[in-house]
MIDO-644254 format. One line per 3 residues: their letters; for each residue x, y, z of C-alpha. Coordinates in pm, whole numbers, plus 50000, padded with zeros to 5 digits. Each point is the difference from the previous one (the first is absolute). Layout:
a> X/Y/Z; ...;
END
This chain:
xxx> 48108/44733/53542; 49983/50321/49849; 49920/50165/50350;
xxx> 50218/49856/50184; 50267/50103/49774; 49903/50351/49987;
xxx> 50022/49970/50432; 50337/49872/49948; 50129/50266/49736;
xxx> 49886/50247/50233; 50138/49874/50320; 50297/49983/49820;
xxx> 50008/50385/49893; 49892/50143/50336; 50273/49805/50192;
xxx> 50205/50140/49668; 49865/50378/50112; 50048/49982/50396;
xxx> 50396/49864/49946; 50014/50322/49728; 49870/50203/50244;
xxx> 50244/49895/50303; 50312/50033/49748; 49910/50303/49851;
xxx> 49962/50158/50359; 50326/49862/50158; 50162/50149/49670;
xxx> 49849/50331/50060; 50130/50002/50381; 50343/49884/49827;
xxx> 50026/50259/49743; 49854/50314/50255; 50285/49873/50254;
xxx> 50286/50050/49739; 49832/50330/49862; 49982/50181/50347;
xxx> 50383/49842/50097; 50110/50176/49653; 49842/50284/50060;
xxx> 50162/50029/50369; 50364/49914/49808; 49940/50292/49802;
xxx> 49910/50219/50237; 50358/49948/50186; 50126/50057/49690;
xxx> 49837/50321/49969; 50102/50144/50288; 50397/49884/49962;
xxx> 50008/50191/49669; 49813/50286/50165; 50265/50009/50273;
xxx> 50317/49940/49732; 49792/50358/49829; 49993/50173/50287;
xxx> 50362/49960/50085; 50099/50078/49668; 49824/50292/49914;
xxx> 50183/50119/50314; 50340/49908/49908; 49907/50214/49694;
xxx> 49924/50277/50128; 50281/49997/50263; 50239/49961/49631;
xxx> 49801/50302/49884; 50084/50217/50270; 50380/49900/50024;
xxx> 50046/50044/49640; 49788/50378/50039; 50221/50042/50298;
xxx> 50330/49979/49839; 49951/50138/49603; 49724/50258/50116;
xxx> 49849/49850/49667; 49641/50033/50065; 49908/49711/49767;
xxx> 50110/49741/50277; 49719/50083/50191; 49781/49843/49745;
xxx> 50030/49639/50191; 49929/50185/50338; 49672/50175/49874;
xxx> 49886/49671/49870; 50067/49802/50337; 49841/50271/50178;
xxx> 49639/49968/49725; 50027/49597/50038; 50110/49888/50294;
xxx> 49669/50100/50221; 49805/49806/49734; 50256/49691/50051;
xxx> 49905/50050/50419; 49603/49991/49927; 50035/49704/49800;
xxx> 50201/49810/50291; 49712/50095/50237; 49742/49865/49788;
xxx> 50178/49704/49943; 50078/49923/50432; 49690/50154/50081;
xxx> 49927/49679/50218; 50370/49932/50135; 50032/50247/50271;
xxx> 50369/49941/50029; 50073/50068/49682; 49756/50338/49939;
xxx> 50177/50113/50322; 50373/49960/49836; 49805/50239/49708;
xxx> 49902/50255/50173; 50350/49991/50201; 50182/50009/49616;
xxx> 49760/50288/49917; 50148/50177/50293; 50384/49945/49896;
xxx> 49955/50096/49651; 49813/50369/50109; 50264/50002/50239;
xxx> 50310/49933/49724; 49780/50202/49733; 50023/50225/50218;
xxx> 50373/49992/50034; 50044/50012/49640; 49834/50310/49952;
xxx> 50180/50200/50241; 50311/49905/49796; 49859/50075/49682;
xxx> 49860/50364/50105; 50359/50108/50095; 50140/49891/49685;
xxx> 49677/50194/49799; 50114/50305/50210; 50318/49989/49931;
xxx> 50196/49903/50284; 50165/49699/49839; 50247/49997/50320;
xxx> 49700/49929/50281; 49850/49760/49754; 50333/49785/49962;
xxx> 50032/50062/50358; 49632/49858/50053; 50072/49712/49812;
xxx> 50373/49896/50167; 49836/50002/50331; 49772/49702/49858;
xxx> 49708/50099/50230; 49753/49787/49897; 50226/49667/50002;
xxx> 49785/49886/50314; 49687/50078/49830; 50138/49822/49654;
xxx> 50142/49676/50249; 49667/49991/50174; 49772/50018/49639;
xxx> 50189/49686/49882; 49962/49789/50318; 49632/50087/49993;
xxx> 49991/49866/49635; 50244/49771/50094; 49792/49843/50229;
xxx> 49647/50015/49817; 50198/49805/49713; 50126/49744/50279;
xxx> 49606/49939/50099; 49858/49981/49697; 50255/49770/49832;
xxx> 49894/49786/50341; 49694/50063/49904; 50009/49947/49621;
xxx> 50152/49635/50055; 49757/49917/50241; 49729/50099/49730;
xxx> 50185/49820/49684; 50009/49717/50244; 49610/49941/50045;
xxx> 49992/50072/49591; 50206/49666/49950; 49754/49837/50208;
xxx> 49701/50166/49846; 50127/49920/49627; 50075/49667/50114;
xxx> 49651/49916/50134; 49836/50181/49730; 50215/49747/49755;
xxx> 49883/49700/50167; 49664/50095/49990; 49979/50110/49654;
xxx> 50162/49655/49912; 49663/49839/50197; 49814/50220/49850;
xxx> 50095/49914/49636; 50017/49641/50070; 49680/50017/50126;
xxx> 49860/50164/49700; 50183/49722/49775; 49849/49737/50204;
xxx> 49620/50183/49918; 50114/50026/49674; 50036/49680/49944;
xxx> 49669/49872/50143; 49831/50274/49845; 50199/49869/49638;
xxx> 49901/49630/50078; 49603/50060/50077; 49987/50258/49698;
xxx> 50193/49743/49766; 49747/49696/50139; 49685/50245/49911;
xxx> 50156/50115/49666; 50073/49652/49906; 49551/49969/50021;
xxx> 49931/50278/49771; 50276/49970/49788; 49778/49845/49718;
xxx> 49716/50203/50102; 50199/50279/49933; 50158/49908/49688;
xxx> 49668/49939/49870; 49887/50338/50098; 50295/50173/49804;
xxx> 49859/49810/49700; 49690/50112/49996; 50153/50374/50096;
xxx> 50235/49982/49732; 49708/49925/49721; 49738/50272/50185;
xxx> 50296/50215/49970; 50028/49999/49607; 49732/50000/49934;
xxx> 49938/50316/50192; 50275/50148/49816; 49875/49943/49672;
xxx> 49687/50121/50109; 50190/50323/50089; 50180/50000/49702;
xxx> 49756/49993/49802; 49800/50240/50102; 50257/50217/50040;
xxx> 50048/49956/49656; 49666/50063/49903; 49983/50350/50213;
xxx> 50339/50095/49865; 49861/49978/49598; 49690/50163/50095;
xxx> 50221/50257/50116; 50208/49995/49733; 49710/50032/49762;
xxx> 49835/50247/50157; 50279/50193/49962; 50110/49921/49664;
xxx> 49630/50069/49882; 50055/50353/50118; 50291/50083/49853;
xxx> 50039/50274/49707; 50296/49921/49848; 50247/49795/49973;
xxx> 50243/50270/50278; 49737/49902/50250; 50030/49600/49914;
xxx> 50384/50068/50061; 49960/50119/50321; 49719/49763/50129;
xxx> 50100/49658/49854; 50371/49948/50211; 49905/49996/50307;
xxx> 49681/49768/49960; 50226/49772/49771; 50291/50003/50288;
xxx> 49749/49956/50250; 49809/49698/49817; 50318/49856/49879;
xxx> 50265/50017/50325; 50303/49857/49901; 49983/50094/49644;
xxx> 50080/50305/49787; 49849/50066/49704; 49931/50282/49696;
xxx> 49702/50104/49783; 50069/50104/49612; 49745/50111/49771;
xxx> 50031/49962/49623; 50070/50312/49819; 49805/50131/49735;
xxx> 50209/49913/49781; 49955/49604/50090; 50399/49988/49939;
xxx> 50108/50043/50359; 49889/49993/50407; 50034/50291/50205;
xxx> 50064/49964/50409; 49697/50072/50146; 50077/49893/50387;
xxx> 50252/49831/50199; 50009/49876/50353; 50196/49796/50206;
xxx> 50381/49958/49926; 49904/49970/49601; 49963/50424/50055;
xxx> 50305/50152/49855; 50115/49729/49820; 49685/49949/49764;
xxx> 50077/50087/49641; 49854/50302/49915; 49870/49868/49613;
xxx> 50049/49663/49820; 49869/49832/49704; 49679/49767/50021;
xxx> 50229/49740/49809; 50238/49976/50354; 49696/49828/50159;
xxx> 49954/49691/50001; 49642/50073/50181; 49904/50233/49718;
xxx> 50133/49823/49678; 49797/49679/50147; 49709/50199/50098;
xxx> 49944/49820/50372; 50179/49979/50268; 50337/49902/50084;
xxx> 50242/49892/50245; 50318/49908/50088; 50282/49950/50189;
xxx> 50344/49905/50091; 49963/49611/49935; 49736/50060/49769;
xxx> 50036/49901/49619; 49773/50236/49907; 50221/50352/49836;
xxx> 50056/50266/50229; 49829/50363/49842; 50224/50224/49846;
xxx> 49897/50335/50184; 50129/49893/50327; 50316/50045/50023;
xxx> 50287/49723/49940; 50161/50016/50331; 49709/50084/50212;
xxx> 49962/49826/50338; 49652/49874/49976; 49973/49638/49913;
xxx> 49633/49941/49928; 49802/50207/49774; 49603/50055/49902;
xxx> 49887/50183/49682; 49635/50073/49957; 49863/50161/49760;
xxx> 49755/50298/50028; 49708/49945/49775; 49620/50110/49963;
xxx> 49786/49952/49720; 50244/49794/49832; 50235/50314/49953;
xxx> 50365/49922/50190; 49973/50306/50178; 50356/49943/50236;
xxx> 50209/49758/50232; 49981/49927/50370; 50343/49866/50127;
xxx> 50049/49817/50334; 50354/49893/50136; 50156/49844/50260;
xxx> 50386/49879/50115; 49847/49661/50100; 49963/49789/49683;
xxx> 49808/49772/50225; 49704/50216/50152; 49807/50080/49690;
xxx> 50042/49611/49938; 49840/49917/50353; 49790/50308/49997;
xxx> 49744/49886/49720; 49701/50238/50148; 50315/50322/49877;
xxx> 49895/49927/49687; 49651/49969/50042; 50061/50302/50161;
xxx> 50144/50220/49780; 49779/49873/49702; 49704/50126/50163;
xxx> 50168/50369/50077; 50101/49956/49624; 49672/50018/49827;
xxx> 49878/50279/50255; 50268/50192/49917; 49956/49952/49663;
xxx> 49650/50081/49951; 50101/50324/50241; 50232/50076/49707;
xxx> 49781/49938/49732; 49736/50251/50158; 50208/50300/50077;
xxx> 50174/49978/49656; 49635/49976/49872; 49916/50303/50247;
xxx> 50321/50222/49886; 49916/49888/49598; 49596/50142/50067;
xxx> 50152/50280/50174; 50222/50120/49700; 49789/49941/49779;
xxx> 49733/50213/50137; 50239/50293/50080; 50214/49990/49673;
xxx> 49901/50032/49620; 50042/49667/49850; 50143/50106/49670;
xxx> 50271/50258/50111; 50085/49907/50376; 49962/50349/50146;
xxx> 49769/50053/50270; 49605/50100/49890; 49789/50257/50082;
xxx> 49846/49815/50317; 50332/49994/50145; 50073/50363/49927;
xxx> 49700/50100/50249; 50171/49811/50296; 50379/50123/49900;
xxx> 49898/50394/49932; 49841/50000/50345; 50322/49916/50175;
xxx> 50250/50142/49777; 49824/50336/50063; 49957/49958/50359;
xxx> 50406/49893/50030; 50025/50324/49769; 49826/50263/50231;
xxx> 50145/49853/50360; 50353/50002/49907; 49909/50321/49763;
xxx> 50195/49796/49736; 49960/50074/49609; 49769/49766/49768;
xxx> 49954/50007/49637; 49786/49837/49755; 50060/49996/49612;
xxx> 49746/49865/49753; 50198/49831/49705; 49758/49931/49690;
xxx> 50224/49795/49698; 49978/50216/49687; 49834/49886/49694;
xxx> 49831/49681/50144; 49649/49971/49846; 50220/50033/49646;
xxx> 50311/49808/50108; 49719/49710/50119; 49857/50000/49676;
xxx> 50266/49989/49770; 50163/49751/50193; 49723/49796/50165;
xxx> 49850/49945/50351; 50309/49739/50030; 50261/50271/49967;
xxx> 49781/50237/50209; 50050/49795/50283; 50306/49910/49977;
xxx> 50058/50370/50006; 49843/50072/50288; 50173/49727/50178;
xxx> 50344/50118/49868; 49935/50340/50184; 49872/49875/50271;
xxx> 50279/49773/50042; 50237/50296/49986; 49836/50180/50213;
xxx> 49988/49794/50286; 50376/49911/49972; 50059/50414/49994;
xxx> 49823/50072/50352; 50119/49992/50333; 49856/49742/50222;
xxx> 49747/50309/50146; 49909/50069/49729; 49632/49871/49822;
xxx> 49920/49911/49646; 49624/49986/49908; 49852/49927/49631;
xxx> 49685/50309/50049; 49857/49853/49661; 50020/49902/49661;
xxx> 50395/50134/49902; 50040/50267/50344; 50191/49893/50269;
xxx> 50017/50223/50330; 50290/49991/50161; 50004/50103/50391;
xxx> 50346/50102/50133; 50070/50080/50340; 50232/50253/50153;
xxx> 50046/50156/49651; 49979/50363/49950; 49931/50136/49681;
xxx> 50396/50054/49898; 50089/49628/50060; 49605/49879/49878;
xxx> 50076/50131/49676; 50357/49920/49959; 49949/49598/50066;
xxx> 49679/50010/49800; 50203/50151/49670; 50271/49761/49988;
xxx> 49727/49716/50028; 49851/50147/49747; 50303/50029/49791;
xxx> 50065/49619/50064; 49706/49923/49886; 49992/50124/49694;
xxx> 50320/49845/49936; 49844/49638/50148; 49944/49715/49739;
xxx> 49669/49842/49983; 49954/49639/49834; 49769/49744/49921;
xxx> 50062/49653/49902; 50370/50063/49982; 49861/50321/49704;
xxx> 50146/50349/50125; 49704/50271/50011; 50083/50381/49948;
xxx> 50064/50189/50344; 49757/50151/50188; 50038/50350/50181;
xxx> 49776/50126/50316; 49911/50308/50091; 49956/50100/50345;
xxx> 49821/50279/50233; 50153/50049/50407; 49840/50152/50269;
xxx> 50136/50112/50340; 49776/49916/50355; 49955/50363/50117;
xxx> 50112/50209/49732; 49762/49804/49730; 49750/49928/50238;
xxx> 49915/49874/50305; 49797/49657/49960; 50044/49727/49792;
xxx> 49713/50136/49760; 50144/50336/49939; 50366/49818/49898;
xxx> 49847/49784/49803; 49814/50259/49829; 50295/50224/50000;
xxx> 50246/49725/49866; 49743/49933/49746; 49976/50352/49877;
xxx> 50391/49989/49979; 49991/49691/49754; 49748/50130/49793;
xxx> 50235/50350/49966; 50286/49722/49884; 49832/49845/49767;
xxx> 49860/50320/49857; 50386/50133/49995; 50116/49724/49772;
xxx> 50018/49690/50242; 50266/49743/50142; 50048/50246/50270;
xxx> 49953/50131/50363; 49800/50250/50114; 49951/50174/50328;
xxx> 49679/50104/50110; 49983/50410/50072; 49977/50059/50324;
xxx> 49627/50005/50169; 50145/50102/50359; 50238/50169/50203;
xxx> 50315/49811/50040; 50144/49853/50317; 50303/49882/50148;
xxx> 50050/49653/50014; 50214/49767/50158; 50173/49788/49773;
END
């Protein structure tokens, strides 16, 4: 059964074929007869406005020499000059176009004569006029010489317009016919087609209606492969996109490099969402914006209070959005366009440590989306632990390259800064000085007083100190009470200038402990120039040195400037 109707179906499609095959041929007789009947309609076309060109561009110039002839105004030759340039082109066109009608290319080359011949005429006329005999040329003219050859032109062209109009209606003739036939046959041909059509429509619909549930069946079982593909995708997608993430986050430095890296994972891992990152402030009394992606960059606050999170105040996670009960958070803002909203908070070793923020102008997706959540949880506690290491990093890091006490850089730090400030110093051949400030009195002021007050002495100045300097400028505590203090592009005018009027502040700076005023402290001080004091770091320190111990020996709270070990050299300031 099956066979015999696969012999039918294909019976049917080869008769289907051969009729195809007839119609399309008879159409393609059809269609070449009206194309070459067109073409030959054209072509008498062509050569009537070739003629019509001809015979005007010699009425033209015939105007141009009449009007030359009587105003002697040269500029009426202009139509003449042109005739003459064009109308032997117009004659070689003509010939290629009745290149096969004898007759005709005859009645050309007979035209060709008459217009040398009146050309001819014309210039005689015009070169007695250029010479100056205006009479002859007027004379010329009267006697209308070349009427025969003008009469004689026109009943050439006369007659070549005469055949080919016979000609040309001959030709638009057999067009009618040929557009007619080629009609009817395109008719049969597109009935035809309809006809296949529809046999082809009824045997397709017959076979359809047999796999119709096979099919349906098949898009089922698509449909479920399908998702499950894509979740397979997903998820590893997901997967390689935190490794990523991780990887990168483990090698950030500080939190400028988390900045940079974190938006474009989080836009690419969260598309459709924007988001921020905040990180608590030391203080614990405020968030600072960390990052921002998405269309939530620019309009993040820059700080807010912990208390305008709901996410933070609760301590876990929380969402919301338009038709939500749950409170909208207070640091976005009132009348922005995002509908649903995700707070997470940034936590790692059960320290709140920030706030990831997703959100989203659909109140609906993060409903329907429950694996966003999941999600962003997961980048959460990365992030956080990422946090929680580099502040750990940055807190190991000061501590190892500050004193703990004071705040001003130590001596292990001064190796690494005295190597570059000196090298900056010599390449741009830029001044450097160093001073060595000692607080007066201290061994007696810290006994009469106590270690307590000591301290809080040595703070005090330090304190002031720091808040005196420009930002390249370097405090270090050298030991016990001395400080050095490294200040770059400073000769020895300006060194010692800045360095007495911090001194003088000093001594004027109130020191207390427990809310108990102490007596003042003063500081004496020693300054030595890079080049004129010395040339390393030893011989300024040893130079600076030398200077403090000449102000203590002159009486104290002072500045001294070391004498001069060297030459002196210009500098650029």
């Amino acid at each position: 059964m099956n066979r015999l109707a696969k012999w039918k179906r294909g019976l049917l499609i080869a008769v289907a074929c051969g009729v195809l095959a007839v119609n399309s041929a008879v159409l393609y007789a059809s269609l070449t007869s009206l194309v070459e009947t067109a073409n030959r309609v054209k072509h008498s076309l062509d050569v009537k406005d070739e003629l019509a060109q001809v015979a005007f561009e010699m009425a033209s110039a015939e105007s141009g020499q009449r009007g030359y002839i009587l105003t002697a105004n040269i500029r009426y030759l202009d139509p003449y000059y042109r005739a003459t340039n064009r109308v032997q082109g117009r004659l070689d066109r003509l010939r290629e176009l009745l290149v096969d009608d004898e007759q005709q290319f005859a009645k050309v080359e007979q035209i060709d004569q008459l217009i040398a011949q009146k050309f001819a005429e014309m210039a005689e006329t015009i070169d007695a006029q250029s010479m100056g005999s205006s009479t002859e040329a007027a004379e010329l003219v009267r006697r209308n010489r070349g009427e025969g050859i003008a009469r004689q032109f026109h009943e050439t062209i006369g007659a070549m317009e005469t055949n080919e109009e016979s000609t040309l209606a001959e030709r638009q003739q057999e067009a009618d016919v040929a557009r007619q036939a080629a009609f009817f046959t395109l008719a049969g041909f597109v009935a035809t087609i309809a006809a296949l059509l529809a046999i082809l429509y009824y045997l397709t619909k017959r076979e359809m209606n047999r796999k119709i549930q096979a099919s349906e069946e098949l898009e089922v079982l698509a449909g479920q492969l399908q998702e499950r593909q894509d979740n397979l995708v997903r998820e590893r997608n997901e997967v390689a996109q935190l490794n990523e993430a991780s990887n990168f986050l483990q090698s950030c430095e500080d939190m400028a490099e988390i900045s940079a890296v974190m938006g474009p994972f989080l836009q690419k891992m969260f598309p459709g969402h924007a988001g921020t990152i905040y990180t608590t402030a030391p203080s614990r009394n405020r968030l600072d914006l960390l990052s921002a992606w998405g269309e939530a960059d620019g309009d993040a606050p820059q700080h807010f209070a912990p208390q305008q999170c709901w996410g933070l105040r609760r301590g876990q996670v929380h969402m919301h959005s338009a038709d939500d009960v749950s409170p909208c958070c207070e640091h976005f803002c009132v009348d922005s366009k995002f509908e649903a909203t995700l707070c997470i908070p940034l936590s790692a070793h059960g320290e709140t440590l920030g706030l990831l923020t997703l959100v989203h102008d659909d109140a609906a997706r993060q409903d329907k989306d429950e694996d966003i959540r999941r999600r962003a949880e997961m980048v959460a506690r990365q992030v956080g632990l990422t946090l929680s290491n580099i502040r750990l990093r940055e807190s190991l890091r000061d501590q190892s390259i500050r004193d703990p006490m004071t705040k001003a850089y130590n001596r292990r730090h001064l190796e690494a800064v005295v190597e570059k400030e000196f090298a900056r110093a010599e390449r741009f051949k830029r001044p450097l000085s160093i001073a060595m400030l000692d607080i007066d009195h201290f061994k007696r002021y810290n006994d009469t007083h106590g270690h307590q007050a000591g301290d809080a002495a040595l703070i005090a100045v330090s304190q002031h100190i720091q808040s005196s300097l420009r930002a390249t400028d370097w405090l270090f505590r050298y030991g016990g009470e001395e400080f050095l203090i490294l200040l770059s592009e400073a000769d020895a005018a300006d060194a010692s200038t800045r360095l007495d009027a911090m001194r003088a502040s000093i001594s004027e700076l109130g020191v207390m402990i427990d809310g108990v005023p102490l007596p003042h402290v003063t500081v004496s001080c020693g300054v030595a120039v890079l080049i004129a004091h010395g040339e390393t770091f030893d011989e300024l320190v040893a130079a600076a040195d030398e200077a403090l111990y000449e102000a203590k020996k002159s009486g104290r709270n002072q500045v001294k400037l070391a004498a001069d070990t060297a030459p002196k050299m210009t500098l650029i300031a």
